[in-house]
N, CA, C and O of each residue as an XYZ file, in Angstrom:
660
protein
N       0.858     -1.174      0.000
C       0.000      0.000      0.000
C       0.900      1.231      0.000
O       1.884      1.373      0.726
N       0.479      2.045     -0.837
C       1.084      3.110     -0.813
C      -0.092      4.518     -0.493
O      -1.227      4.438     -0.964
N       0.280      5.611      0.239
C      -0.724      5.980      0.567
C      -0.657      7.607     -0.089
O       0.377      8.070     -0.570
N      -1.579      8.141     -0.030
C      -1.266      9.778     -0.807
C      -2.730     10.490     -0.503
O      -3.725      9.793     -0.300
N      -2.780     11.988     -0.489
C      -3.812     11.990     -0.255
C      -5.141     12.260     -1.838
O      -4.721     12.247     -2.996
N      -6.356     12.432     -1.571
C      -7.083     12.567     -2.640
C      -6.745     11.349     -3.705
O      -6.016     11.307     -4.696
N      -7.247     10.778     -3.326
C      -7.045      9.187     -4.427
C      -5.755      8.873     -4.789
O      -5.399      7.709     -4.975
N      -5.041      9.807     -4.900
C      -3.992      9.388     -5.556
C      -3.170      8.089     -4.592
O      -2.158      7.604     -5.099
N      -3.524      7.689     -3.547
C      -2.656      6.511     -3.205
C      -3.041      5.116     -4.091
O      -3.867      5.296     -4.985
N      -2.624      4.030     -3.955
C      -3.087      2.769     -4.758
C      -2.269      1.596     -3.881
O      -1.086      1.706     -3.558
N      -2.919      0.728     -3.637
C      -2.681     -0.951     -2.888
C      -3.405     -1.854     -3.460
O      -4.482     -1.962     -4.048
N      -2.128     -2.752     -2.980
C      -2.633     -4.935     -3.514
C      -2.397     -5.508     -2.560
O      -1.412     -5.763     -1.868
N      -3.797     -5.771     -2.581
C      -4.070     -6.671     -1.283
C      -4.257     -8.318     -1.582
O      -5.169     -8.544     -2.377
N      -3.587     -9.442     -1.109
C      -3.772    -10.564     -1.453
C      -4.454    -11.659      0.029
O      -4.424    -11.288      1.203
N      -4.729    -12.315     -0.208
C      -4.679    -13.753      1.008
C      -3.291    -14.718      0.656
O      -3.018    -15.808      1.156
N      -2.843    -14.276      0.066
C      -1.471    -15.052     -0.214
C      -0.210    -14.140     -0.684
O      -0.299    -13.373     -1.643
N       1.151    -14.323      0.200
C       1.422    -13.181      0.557
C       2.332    -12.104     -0.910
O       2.084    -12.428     -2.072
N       2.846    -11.476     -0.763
C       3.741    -10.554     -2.260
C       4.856    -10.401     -2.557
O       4.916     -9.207     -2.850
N       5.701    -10.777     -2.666
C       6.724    -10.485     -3.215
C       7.326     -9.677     -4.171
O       6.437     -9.482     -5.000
N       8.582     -8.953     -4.614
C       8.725     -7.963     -6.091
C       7.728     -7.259     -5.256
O       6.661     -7.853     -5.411
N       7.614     -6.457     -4.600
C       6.755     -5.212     -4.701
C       7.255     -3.909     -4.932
O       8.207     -3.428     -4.317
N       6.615     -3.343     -5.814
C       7.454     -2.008     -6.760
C       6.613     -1.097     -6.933
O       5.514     -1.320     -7.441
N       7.117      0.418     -6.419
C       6.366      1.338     -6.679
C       6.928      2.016     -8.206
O       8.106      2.231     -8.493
N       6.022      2.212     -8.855
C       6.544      3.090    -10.447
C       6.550      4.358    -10.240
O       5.625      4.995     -9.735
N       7.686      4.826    -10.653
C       7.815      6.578    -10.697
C       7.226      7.058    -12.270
O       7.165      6.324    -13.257
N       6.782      8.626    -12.182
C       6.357      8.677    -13.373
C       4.821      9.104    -13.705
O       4.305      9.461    -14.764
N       4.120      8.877    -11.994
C       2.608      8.637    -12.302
C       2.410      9.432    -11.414
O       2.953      9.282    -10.320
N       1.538     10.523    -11.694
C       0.622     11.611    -10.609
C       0.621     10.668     -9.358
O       1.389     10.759     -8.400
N      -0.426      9.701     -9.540
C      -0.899      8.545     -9.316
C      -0.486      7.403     -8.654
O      -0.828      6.348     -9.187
N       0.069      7.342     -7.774
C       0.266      6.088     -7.070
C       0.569      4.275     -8.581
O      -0.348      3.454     -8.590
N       1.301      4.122     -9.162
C       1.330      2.738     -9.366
C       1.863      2.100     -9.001
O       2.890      2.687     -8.660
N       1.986      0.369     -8.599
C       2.280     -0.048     -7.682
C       2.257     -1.449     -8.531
O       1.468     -1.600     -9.463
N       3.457     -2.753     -8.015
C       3.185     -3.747     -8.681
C       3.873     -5.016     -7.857
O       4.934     -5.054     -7.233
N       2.998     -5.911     -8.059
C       3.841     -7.262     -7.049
C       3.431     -8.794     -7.273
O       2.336     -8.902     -7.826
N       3.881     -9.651     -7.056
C       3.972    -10.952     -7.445
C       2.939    -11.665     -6.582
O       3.421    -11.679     -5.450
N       2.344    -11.965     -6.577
C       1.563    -13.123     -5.783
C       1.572    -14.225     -5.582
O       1.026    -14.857     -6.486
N       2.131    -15.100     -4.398
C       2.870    -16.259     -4.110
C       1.574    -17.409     -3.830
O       1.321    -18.018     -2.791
N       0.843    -17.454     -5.211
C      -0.328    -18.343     -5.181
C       0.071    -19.809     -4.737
O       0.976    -20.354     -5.369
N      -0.536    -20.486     -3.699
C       0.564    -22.029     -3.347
C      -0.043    -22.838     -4.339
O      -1.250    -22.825     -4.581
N       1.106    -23.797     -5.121
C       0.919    -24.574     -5.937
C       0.366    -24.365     -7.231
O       0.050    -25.201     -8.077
N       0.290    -22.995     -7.260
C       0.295    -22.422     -8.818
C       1.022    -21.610     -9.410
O       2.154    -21.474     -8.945
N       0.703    -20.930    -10.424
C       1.313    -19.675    -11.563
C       1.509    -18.716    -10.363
O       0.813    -18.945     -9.374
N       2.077    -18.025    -10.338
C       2.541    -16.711     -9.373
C       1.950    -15.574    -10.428
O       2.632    -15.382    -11.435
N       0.635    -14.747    -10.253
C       0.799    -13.433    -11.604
C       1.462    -12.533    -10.868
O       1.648    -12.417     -9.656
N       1.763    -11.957    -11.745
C       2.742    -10.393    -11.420
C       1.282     -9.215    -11.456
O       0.692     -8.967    -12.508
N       0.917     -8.639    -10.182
C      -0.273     -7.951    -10.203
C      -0.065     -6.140    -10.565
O       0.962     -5.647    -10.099
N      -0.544     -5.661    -10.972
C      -0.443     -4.031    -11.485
C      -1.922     -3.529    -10.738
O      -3.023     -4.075    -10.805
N      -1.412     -1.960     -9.816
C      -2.176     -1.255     -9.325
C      -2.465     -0.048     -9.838
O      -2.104      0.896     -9.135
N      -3.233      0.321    -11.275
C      -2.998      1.553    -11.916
C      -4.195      2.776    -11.944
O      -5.393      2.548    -11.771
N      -3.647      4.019    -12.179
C      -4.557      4.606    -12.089
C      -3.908      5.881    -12.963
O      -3.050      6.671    -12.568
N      -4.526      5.848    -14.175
C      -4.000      7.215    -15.085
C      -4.661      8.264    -14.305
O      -5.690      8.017    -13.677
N      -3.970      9.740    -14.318
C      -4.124     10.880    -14.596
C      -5.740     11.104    -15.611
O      -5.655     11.090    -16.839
N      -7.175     11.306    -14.891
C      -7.834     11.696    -16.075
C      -7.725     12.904    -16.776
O      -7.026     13.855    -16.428
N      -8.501     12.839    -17.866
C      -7.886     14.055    -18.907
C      -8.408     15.683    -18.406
O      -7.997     16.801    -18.716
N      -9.915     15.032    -17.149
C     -10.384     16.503    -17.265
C     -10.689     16.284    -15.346
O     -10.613     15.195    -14.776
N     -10.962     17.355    -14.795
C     -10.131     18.506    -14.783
C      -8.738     18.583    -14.652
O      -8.286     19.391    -13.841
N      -8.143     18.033    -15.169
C      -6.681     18.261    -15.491
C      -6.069     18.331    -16.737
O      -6.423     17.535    -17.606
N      -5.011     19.344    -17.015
C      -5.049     18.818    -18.229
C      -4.770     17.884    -18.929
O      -3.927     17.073    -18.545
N      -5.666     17.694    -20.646
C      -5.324     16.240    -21.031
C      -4.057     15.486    -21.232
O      -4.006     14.293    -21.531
N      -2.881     16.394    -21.014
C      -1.570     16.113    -21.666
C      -1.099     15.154    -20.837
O      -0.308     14.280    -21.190
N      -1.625     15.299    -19.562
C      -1.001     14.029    -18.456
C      -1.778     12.957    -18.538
O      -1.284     11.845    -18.346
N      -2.789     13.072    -18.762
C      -3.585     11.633    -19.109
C      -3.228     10.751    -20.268
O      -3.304      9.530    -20.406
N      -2.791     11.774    -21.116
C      -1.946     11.065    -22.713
C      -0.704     10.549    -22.344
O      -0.362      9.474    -22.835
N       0.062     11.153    -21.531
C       1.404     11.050    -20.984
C       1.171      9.357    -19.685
O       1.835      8.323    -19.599
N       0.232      9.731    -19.102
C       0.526      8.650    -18.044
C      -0.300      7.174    -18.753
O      -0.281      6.083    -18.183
N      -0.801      7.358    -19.712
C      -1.354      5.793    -20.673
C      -0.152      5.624    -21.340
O       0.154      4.452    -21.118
N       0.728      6.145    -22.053
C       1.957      6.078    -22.894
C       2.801      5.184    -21.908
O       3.291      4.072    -22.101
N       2.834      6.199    -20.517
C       3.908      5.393    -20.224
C       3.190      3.802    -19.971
O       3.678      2.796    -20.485
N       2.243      3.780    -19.297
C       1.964      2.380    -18.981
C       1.775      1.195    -20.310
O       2.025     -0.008    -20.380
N       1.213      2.190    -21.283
C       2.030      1.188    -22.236
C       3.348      0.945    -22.213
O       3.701     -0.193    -21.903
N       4.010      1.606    -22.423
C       5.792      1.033    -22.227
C       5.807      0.197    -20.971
O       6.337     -0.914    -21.006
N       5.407      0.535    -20.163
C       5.519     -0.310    -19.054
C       4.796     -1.709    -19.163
O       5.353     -2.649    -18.596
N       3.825     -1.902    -19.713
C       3.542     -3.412    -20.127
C       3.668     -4.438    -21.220
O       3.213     -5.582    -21.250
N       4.608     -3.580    -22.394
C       5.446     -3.334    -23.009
C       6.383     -4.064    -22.810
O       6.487     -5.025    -23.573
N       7.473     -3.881    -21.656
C       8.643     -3.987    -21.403
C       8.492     -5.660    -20.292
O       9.507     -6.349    -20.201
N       7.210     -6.115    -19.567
C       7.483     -7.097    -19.046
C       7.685     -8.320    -20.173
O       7.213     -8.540    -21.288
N       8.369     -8.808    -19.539
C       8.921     -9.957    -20.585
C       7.743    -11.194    -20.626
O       7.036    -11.491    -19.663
N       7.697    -11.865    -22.015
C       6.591    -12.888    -22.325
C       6.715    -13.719    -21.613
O       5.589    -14.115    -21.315
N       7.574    -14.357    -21.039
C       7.797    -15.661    -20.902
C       7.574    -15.525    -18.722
O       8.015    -16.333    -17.905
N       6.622    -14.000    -18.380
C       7.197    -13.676    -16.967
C       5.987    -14.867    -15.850
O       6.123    -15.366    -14.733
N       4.911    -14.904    -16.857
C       3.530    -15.777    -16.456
C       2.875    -14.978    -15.990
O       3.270    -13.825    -15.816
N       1.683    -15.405    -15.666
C       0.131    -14.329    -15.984
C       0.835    -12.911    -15.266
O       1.807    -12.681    -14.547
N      -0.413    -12.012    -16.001
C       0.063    -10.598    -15.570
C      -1.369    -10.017    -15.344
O      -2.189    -10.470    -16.143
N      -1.751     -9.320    -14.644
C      -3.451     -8.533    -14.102
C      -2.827     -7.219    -14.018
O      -1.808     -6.750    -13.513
N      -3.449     -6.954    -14.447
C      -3.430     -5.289    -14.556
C      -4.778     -4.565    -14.556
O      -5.397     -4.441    -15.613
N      -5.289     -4.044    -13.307
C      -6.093     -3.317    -12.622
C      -6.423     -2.115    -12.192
O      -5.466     -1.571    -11.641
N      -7.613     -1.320    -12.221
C      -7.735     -0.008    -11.556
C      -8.336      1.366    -12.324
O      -8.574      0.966    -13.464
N      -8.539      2.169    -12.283
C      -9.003      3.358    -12.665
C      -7.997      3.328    -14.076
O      -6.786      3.168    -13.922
N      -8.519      3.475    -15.306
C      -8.055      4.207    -16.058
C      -8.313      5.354    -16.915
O      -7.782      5.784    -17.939
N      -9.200      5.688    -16.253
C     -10.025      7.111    -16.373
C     -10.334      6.909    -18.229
O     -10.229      7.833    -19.036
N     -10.527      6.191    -18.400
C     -10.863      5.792    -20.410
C     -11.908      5.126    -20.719
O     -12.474      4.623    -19.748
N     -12.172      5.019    -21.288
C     -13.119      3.700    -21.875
C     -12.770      3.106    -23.194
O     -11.718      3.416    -23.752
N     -13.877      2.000    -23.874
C     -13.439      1.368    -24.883
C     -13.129      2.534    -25.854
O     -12.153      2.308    -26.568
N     -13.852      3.958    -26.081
C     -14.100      5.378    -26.748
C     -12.708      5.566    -26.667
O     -12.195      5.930    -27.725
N     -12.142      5.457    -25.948
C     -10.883      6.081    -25.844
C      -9.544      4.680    -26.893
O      -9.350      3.468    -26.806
N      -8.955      5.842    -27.778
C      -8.136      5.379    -28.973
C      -6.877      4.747    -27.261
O      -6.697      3.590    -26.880
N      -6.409      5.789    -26.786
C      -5.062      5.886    -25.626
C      -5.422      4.369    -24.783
O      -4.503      3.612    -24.472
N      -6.555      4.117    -24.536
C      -7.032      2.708    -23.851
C      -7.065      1.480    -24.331
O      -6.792      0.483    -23.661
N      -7.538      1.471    -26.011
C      -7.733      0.989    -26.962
C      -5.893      0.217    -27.345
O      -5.711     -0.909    -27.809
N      -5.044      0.991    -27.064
C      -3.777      1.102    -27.609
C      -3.051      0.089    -26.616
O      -1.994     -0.420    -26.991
N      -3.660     -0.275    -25.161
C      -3.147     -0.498    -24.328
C      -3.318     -2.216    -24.289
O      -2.683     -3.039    -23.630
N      -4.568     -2.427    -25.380
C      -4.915     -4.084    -25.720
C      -4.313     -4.622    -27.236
O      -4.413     -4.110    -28.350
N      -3.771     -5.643    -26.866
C      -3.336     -6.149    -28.136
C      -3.303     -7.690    -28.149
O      -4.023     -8.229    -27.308
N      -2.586     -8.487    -28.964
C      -2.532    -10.482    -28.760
C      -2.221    -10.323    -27.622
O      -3.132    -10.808    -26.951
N      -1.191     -9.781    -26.757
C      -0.871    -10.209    -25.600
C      -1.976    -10.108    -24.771
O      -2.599    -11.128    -24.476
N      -2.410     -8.674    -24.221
C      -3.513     -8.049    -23.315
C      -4.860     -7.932    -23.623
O      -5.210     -7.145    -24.502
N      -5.711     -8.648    -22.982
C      -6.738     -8.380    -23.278
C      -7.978     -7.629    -21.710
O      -7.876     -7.724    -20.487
N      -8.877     -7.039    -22.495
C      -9.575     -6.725    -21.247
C     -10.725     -7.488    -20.636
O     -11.782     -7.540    -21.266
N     -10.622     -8.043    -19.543
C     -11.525     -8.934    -18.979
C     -13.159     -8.589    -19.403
O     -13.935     -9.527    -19.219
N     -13.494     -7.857    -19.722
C     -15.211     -7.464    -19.523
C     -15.191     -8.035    -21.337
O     -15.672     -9.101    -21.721
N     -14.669     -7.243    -22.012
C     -14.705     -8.006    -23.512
C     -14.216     -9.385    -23.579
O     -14.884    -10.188    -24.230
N     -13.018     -9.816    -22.927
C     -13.091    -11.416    -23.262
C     -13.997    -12.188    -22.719
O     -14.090    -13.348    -23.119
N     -15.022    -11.602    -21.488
C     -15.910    -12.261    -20.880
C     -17.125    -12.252    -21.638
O     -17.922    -13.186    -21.546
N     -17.339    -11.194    -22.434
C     -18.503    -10.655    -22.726
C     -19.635    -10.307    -21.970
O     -20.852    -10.488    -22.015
N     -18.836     -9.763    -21.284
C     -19.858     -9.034    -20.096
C     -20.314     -7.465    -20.506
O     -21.039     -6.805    -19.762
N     -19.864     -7.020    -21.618
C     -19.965     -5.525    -22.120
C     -19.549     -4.386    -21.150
O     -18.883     -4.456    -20.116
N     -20.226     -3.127    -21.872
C     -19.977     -2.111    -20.715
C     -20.084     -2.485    -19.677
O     -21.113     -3.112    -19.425
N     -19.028     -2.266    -18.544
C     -19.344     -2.259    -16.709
C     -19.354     -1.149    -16.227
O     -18.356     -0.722    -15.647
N     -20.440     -0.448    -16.348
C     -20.622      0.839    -15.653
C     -20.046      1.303    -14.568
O     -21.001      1.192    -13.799
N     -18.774      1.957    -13.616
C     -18.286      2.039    -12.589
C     -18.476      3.230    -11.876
O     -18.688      3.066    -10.675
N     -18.454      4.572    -12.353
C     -18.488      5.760    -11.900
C     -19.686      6.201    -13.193
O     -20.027      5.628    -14.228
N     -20.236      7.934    -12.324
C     -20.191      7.384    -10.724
C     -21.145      6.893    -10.234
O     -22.246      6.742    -10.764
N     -20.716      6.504     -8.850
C     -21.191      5.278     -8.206
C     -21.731      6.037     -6.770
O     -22.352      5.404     -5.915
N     -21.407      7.465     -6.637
C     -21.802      7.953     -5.388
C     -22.927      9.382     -5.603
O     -23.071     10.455     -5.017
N     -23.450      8.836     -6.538
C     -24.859      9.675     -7.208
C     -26.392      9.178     -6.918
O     -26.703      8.094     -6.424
N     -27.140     10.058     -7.273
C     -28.550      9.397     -6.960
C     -29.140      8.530     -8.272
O     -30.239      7.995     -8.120
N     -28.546      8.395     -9.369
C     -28.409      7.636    -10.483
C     -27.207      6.738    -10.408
O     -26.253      6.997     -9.674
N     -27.294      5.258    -11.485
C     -26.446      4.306    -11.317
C     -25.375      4.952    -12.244
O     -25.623      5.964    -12.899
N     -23.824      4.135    -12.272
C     -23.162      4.679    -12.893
C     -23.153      4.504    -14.371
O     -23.664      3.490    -14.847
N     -22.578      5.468    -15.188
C     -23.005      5.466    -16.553
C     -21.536      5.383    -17.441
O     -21.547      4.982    -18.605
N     -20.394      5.769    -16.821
C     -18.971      5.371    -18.015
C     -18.473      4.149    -17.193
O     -18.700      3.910    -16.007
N     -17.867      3.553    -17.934
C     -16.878      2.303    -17.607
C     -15.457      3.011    -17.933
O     -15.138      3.419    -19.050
N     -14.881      3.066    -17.090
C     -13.629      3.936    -16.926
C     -12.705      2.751    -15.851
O     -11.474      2.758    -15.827
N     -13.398      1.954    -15.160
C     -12.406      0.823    -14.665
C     -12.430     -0.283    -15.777
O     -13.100     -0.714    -16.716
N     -11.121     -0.488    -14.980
C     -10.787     -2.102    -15.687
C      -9.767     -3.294    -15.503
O      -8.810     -3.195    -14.735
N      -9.992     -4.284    -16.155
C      -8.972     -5.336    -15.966
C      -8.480     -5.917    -17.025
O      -9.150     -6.343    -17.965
N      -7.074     -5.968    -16.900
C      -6.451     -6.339    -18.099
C      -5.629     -7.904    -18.002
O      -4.762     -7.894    -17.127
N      -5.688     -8.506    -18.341
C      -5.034     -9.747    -18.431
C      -4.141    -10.452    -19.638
O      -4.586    -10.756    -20.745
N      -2.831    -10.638    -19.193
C      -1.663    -11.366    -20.176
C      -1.894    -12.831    -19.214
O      -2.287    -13.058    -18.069
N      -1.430    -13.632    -20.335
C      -1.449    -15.114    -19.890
C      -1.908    -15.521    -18.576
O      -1.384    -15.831    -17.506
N      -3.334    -15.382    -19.151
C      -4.663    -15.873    -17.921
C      -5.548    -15.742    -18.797
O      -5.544    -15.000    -19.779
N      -6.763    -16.879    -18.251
C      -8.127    -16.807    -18.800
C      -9.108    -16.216    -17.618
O      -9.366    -16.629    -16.488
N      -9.594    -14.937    -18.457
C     -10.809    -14.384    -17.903
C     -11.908    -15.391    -17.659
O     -11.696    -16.213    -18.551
N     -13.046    -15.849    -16.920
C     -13.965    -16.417    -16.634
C     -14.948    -15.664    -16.601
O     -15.625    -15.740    -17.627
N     -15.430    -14.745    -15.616
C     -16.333    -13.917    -15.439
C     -15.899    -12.514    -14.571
O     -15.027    -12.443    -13.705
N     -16.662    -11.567    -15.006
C     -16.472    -10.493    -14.196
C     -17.662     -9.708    -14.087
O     -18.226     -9.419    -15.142
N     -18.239     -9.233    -12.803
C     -19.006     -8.460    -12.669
C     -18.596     -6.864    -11.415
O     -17.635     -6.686    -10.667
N     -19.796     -6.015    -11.693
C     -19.365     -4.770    -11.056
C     -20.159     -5.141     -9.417
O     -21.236     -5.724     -9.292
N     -19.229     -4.585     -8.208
C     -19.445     -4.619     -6.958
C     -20.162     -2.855     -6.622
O     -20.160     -1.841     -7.321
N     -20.791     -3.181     -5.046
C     -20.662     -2.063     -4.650
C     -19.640     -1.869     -3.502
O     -19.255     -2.836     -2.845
N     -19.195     -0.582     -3.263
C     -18.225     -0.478     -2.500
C     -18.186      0.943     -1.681
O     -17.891      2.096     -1.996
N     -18.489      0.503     -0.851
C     -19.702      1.620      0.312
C     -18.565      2.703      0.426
O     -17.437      2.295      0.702
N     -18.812      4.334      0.197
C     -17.938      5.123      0.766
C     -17.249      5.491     -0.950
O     -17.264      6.632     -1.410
N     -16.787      4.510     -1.564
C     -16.028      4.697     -3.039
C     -17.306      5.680     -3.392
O     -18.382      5.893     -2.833
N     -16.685      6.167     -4.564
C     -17.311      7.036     -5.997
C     -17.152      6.154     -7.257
O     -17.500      6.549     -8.370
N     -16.575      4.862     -7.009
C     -16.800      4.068     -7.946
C     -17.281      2.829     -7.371
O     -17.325      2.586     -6.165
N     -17.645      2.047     -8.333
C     -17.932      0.003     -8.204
C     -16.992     -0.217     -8.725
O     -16.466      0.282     -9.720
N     -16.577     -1.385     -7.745
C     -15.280     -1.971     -8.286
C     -15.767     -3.488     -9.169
O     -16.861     -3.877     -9.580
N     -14.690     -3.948     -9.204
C     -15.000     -4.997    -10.762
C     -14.389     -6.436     -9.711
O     -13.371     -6.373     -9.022
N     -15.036     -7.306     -9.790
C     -15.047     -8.399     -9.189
C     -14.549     -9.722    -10.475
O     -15.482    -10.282    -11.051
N     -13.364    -10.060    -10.774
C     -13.273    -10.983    -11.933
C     -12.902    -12.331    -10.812
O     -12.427    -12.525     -9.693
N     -13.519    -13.115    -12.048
C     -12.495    -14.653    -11.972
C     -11.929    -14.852    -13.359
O     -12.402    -14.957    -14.490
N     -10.491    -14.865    -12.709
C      -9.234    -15.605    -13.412
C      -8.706    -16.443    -13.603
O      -7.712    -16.346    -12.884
N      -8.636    -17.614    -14.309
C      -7.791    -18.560    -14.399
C      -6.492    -18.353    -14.824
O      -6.178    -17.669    -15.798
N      -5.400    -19.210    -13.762
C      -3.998    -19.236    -13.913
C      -3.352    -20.015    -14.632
O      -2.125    -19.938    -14.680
């Protein structure tokens, strides 16, 4: 856990404990990343992310902090075993910068599930939420299912997946 104030902190929380835990420089944003010492399975390497959104700030850091995390998922090596990559990315499928971030390797859990839009924010309105701006990304793992939680106190629903290792 890393902590900051106004959202910007980000944590991975497991029942099985972490190893490699790495904070990324580079990000308004708290990112954060660590291994999960699953017993008797695949270990994934887990990602805690959260771009810079484009508004009210300006958009140049939101372009800037998806770039880098592309390079950054980019650069883990194929052969490292499953990879999750999680959290606010202030985008949606609309967004080309989000769009850029899926390829053969990565895919996003709600489309490989076919679960469609997951509405997340916001979530602390007198209406349900209306953009899907969270998400989950997965390298060598099978998505199963994913649905949206509530999460008392958040301004968003968080995303509840099952993964196979």
């Amino acid at each position: 856990v890393s902590t900051a104030p106004e959202g910007y902190g980000a944590g991975i929380w497991s029942r099985y404990p972490l190893v490699d835990e790495w904070r990324h420089d580079g990000y308004c944003a708290e990112t954060l990343s660590a291994r999960i010492c699953v017993p008797g399975g695949r270990q994934p390497l887990v990602y805690a992310v959260h771009p810079m959104p484009p508004w009210p700030r300006r958009p140049g850091d939101w372009w800037r902090e998806l770039g880098l995390l592309r390079q950054l998922l980019a650069k883990i090596p194929d052969d490292i075993g499953p990879v999750i990559v999680a959290g606010d990315f202030n985008a949606t499928f609309d967004h080309k910068r989000y769009r850029n971030l899926l390829n053969e390797r990565y895919q996003d859990v709600a489309a490989a599930t076919g679960a469609g839009m997951l509405a997340t924010y916001p979530a602390h309105k007198p209406y349900p939420p209306v953009i899907a701006i969270d998400h989950i990304l997965v390298a060598d793992a099978w998505p199963r299912s994913v649905r949206t939680i509530e999460l008392p106190g958040s301004d968003h629903r968080g995303l509840l997946a099952r993964i196979a290792l």
